[in-house]
N, C-alpha and C positions, 0 to 999 in steps of 0.2 A: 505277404500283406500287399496290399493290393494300395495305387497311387491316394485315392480318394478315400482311404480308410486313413490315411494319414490326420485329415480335419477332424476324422472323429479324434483320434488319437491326442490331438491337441486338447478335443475341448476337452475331453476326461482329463486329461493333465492340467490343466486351468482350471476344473472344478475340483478335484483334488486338492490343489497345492492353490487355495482363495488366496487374489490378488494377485497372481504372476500369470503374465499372459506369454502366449510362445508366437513366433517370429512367423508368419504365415508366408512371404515372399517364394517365388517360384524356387527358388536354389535353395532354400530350407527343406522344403516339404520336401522335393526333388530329394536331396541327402538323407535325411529319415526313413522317403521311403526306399533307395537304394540299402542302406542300414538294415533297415528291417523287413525286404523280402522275401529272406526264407521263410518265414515264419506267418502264421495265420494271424488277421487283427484280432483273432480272441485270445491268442497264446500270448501277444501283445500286448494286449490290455491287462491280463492275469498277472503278467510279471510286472505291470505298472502296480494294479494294486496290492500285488505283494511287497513289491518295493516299500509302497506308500504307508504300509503299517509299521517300517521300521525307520525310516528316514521319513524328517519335517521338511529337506529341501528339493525342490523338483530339480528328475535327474538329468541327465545329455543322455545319448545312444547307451554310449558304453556301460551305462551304469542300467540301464534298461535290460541292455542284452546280459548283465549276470546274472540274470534271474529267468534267463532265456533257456529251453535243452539248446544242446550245439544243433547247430545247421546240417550237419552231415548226419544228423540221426542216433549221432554215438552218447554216451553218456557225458556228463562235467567231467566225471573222473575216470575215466576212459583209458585203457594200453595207450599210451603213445605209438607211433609209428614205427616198427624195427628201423633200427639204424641204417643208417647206408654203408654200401662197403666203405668209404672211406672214413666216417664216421664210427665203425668199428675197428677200424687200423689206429684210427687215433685214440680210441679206447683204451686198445690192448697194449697200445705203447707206451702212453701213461699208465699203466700196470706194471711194466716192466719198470719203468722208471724210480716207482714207489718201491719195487720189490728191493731194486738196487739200491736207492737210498736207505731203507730200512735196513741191510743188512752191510752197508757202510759204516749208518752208525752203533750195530751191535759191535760192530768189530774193533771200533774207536770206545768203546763201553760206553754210548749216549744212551739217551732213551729216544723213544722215536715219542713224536704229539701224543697220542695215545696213554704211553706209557709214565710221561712226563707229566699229563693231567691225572692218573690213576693215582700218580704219589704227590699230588697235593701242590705239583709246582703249576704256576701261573704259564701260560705264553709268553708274556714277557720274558719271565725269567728262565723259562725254556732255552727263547731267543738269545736270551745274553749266555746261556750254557755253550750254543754250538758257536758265535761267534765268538765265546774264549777258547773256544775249542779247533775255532777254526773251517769251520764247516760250512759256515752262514755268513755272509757279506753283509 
């Protein structure tokens, strides 16, 4: 979007949303239109008026760009990024951890979350099983 697509952007969103006017000052527009540069002022205004049929109140940035596709092209619901190596060490460590636990407390005959919510016990009462049990601080 482009600096001077911003005014328009305003007045649709003040004729939209009658009686709220938006802040026109150098360092608004400026922010808006940093905000909203990836994006063309008609994919800009689509998502204003889409917004505009489900919500009564005019929105900030953020709530504009939910109604935006992403900036990089990708879908809303898009793969995430693969992990990083470290971020898959810490993965698999905590796997390890859970496997360890889980077969701690087979061995003590607990139930692990899972199995403790399949038979009808609460969390709580989960909780107060392994801390009588000694397991749970």
């Amino acid at each position: 979007m482009e600096y001077n697509d911003v005014e328009k952007l305003f007045n649709l969103l003040e004729h939209l949303y009658q009686g709220r006017k938006k802040s026109r000052d150098k360092v608004t527009v400026a922010i808006w239109h940093e905000v909203f540069k990836p994006w063309s002022y008609e994919q800009v205004r689509d998502a204003v008026i889409r917004r505009s049929r489900e919500k009564k109140f005019m929105p900030d940035q953020s709530e504009i760009a939910e109604y935006l596709p992403r900036a990089d092209g990708g879908s809303k619901m898009g793969r995430p990024r693969p992990p990083s190596e470290w971020e898959r060490r810490c993965l698999e460590q905590s796997i390890r951890w859970q496997e360890q636990w889980h077969e701690d407390l087979q061995r003590r005959g607990l139930p692990t979350m899972r199995e403790a919510l399949e038979r009808g016990m609460s969390l709580p009462e989960w909780r107060a099983t392994l801390i009588e049990a000694g397991v749970w601080k």
